[in-house]
N, C-alpha and C positions, 0 to 999 in steps of 0.2 A: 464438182464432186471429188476429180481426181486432187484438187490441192485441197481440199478439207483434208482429204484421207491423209496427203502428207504431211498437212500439219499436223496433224495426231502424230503419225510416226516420229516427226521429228520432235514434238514435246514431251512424246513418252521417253526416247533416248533419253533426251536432257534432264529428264526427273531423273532415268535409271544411273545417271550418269555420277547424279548430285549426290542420290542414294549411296553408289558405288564410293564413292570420296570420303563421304560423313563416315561410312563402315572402315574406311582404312586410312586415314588420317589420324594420328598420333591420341590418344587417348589425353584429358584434360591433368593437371598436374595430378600427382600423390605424395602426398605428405608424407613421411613416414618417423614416427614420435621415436626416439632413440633416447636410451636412458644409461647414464654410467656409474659406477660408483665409484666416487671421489678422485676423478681424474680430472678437475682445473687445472693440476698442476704440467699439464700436458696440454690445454688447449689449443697450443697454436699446431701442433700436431695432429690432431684431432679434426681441428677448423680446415689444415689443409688437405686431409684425406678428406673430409666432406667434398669442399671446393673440388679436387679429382674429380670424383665421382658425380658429384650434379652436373660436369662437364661434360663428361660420358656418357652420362642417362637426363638430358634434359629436362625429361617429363618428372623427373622424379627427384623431391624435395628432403634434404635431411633434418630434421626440427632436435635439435641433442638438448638433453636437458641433463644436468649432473646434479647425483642425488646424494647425497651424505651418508658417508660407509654405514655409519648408525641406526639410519634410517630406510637402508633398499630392503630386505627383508618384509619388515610392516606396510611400507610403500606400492609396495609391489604384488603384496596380497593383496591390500584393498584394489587395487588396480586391474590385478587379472579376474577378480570376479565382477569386475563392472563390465557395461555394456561399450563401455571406453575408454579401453589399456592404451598401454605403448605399443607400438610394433617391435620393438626389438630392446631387449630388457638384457644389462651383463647383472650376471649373479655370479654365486658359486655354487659347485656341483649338489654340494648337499641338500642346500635348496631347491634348488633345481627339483632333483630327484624329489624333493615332498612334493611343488607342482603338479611331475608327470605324475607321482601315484594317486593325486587328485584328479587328473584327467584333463589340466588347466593349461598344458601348453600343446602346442602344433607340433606334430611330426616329423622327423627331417627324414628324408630317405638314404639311405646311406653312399648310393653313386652320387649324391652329390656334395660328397664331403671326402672327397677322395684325395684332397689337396695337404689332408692335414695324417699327421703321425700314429701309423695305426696303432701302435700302444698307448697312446691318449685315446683313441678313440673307442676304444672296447672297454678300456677303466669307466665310460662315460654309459655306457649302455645301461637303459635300464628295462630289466625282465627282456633284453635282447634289442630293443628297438631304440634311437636315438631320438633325443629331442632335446640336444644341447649341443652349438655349435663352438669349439673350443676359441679360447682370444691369446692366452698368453699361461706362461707356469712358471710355477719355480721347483728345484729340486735340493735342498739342503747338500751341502757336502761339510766333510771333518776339518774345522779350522782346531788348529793346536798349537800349542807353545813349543817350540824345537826344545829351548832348555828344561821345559822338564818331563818329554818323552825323548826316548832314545829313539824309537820306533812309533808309529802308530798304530792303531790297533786295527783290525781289518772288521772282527763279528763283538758281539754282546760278552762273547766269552771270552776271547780275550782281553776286552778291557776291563773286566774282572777279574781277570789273573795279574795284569798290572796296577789295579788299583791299589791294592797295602803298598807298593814300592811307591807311589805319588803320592800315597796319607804321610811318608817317611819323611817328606820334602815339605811338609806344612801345609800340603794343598789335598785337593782331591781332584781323583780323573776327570770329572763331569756334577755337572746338575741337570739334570734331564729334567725339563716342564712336563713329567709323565701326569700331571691333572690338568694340565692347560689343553681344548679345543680337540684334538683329534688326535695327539701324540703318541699316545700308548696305542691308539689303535692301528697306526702305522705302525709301529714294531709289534703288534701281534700279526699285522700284515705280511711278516718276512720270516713269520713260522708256521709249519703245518697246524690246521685248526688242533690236532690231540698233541699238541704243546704249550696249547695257552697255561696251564697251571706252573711248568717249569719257567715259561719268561714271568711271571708274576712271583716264584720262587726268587729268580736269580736277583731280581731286584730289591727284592724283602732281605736276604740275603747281606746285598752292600747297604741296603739301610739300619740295618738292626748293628751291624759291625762299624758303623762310624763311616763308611767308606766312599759315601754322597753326602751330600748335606743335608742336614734333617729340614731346612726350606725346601727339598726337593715336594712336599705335600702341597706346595702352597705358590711356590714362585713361579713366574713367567719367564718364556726365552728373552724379553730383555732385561729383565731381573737378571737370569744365570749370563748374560750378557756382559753386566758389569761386573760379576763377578771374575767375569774371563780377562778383564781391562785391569782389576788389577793383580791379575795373577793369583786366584787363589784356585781356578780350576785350571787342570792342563788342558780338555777338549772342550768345543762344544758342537754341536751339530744346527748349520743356519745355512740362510741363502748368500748367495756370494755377495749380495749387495750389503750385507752386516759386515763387511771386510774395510769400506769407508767410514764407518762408524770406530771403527777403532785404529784407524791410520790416524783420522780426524783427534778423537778421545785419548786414543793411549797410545804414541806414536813409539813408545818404548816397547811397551806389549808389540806394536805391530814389527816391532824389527826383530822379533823373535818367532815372530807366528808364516806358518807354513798351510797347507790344505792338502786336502786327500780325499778320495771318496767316499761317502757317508758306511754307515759303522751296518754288517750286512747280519742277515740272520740264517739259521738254513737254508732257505730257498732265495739268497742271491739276488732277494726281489728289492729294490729300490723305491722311497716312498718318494713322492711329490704332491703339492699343491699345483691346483687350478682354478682361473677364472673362465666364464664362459658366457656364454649369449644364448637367450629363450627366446621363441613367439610364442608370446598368450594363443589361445585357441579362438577367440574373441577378436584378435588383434582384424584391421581392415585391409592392413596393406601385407598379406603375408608373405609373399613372393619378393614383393619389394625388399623387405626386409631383409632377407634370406641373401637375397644377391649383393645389399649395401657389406652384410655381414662376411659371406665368402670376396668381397672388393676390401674391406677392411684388414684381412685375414691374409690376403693374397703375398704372394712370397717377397716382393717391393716393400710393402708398408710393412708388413712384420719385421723385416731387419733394423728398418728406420725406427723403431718402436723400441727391438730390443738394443740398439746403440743409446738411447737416449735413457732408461731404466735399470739395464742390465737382467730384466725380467728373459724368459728362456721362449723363443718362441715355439710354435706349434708347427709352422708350417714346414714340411716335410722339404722343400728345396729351401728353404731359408736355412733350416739345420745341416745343407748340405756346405754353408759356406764357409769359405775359410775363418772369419768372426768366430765359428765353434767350431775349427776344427784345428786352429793353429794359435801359437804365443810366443811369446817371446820368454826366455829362462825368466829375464829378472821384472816381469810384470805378473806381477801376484793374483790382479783382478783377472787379467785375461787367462791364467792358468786355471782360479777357480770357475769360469766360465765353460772353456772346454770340457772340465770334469763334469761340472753339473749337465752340460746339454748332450755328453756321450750317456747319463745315468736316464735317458730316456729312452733308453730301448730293452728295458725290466722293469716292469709296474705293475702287470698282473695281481689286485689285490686280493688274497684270503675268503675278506667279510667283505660283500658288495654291498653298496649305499642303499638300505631303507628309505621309507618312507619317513619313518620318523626319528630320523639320522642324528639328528641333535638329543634327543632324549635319550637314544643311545650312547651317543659321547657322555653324555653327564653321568649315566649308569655306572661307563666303565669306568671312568675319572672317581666316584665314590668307592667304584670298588679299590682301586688303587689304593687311596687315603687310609681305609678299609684296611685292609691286608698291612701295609708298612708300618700303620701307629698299632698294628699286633690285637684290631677286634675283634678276631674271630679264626678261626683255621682257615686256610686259601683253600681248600677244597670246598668246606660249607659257603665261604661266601661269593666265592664261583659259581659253584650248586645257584646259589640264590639270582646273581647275575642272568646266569643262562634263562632263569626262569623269569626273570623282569624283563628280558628280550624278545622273548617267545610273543607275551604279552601282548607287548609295543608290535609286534609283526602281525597280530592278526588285523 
């Protein structure tokens, strides 16, 4: 009886035993679908932050798929309302933001994004709460022609007081892409909201007087780009990485051209572009995700990222290093580096990202067109603006 009893005892241990192992024993792989846009040209970089990481987290699988810049937007809608997205999707914020006001992406809590630049990260906020983890920016700075500025101009207003002195010279100060993508509403970004009709003035202004180009309704920054290559504009405002494009194109232009910090408005605020990273709400592996994301983002791989792009990183000790914080006089990329990566500690923007953020770019971009070819008074078609917004926001 007594060794019955024992073997009981001792087969139940060895069950609880088996039990206890299966319950703490590593969980089976997780895949996690990771989506980018248009970065092949970065694979082996990319391939080696995976490889890191599946080192460190055995259990956990990176599957990268790169989707073509044209096509993440559409891609990525069908995708997050399926029953099987990506786990970790790079967008841009604007998108982003139509996501969250749909309700289609996961959460991030904010302690655990504490690795990255808190004025990137409140620009990123939407109605307060986060759900887009930053990857990488860019901040335009003023590339210009030494020979046909004396000075450069520091706000909107002065390079309006210098523009007839540069019409004098056969050129004009700038062509501003104020209908291209999101441009004009970064420079209403860097004025108090009961100024937007005077920054729409000022530019109505040098357009009506000859003092832009009348392509300013219609061209792109790499349109006013080449314009800048053969010297018909003195400024123009871009990322530092447009500074190889005309070392490369116009190696005359470039021995003339110098940089400075982008052109400021009242309020001192600095515009930037960014890209970023989502989890769908749907997604399976959310956690995963989250952590391959903050492993990706981490202050090692960001520097390695912005050495190889020249893009501006995010991460808050990456921006501590000398890379963006030192140069040398006569290297012109690394000057406009330092500039642009000290212009991210002023971003605060004006108008926060909607919902339907894109329809408002094209709003405002008509109104621009609007107002400079002279179809209506800028107060009526303000008036009108404001009221197609409202619209779009309910």
């Amino acid at each position: 009886m007594i060794k019955k009893i024992l073997t009981l005892i001792f087969t139940t241990i060895l069950i609880a035993s088996a039990i206890f192992f299966i319950c703490k024993k590593p969980s089976a792989d997780s895949e996690v679908v990771f989506w980018t846009l248009q970065m092949s040209d970065f694979s082996s970089y990319i391939n080696g932050v995976i490889n890191d990481f599946e080192k460190e987290n055995p259990n956990i699988k990176i599957k990268w798929v790169d989707v073509p810049f044209s096509e993440g937007e559409k891609r990525t809608l069908a995708s997050v309302l399926s029953d099987n997205p990506p786990d970790l999707v790079n967008l841009n914020p604007d998108f982003s933001a139509t996501l969250a006001h749909k309700g289609a992406l996961q959460e991030i809590q904010k302690k655990q994004l504490t690795q990255f630049n808190e004025e990137i990260l409140k620009a990123l906020e939407t109605d307060g709460k986060m759900f887009s983890i930053p990857w990488y920016a860019t901040s335009a700075i003023t590339i210009y022609n030494k020979d046909l500025l004396s000075s450069v101009p520091k706000t909107y207003e002065q390079m309006a007081n210098i523009a007839p002195d540069i019409r004098k010279k056969n050129a004009y100060i700038t062509l501003p892409n104020i209908t291209e993508n999101d441009t004009m509403l970064k420079i209403l970004n860097k004025y108090p909201k009961n100024k937007k009709q005077y920054v729409f003035a000022l530019f109505k202004n040098l357009y009506s007087k000859d003092l832009i180009p009348k392509e300013t309704v219609t061209m792109t920054l790499q349109e006013a780009l080449e314009k800048y290559m053969s010297e018909n504009i003195a400024l123009i405002g871009a990322g530092a990485n447009f500074l190889n494009m005309i070392k490369e194109n116009a190696p005359q232009t470039y021995a003339k051209t110098d940089v400075a910090e982008q052109i400021k408005g009242d309020l001192g605020q600095n515009d930037f572009s960014l890209m970023n990273f989502v989890i769908p709400l749907r997604a399976k592996h959310k956690d995963e995700a989250l952590k391959f994301a903050l492993f990706l983002t981490n202050d090692k791989n960001q520097l390695e990222l912005a050495k190889l792009t020249n893009v501006l990183a995010v991460n808050k000790k990456t921006l501590e290093n000398d890379f963006y914080k030192k140069y040398d006089k006569n290297d012109l990329m690394a000057k406009a580096r330092v500039i642009s990566a000290g212009q991210l500690n002023h971003l605060q923007p004006v108008f926060r990202t909607q919902k339907n953020q894109k329809e408002i770019n094209n709003l405002v971009n008509n109104t621009v067109q609007n107002i400079l070819l002279n179809k209506g008074e800028t107060e009526k078609i303000l008036s009108e603006l404001d009221k197609n917004i409202k619209l779009l926001e309910k």
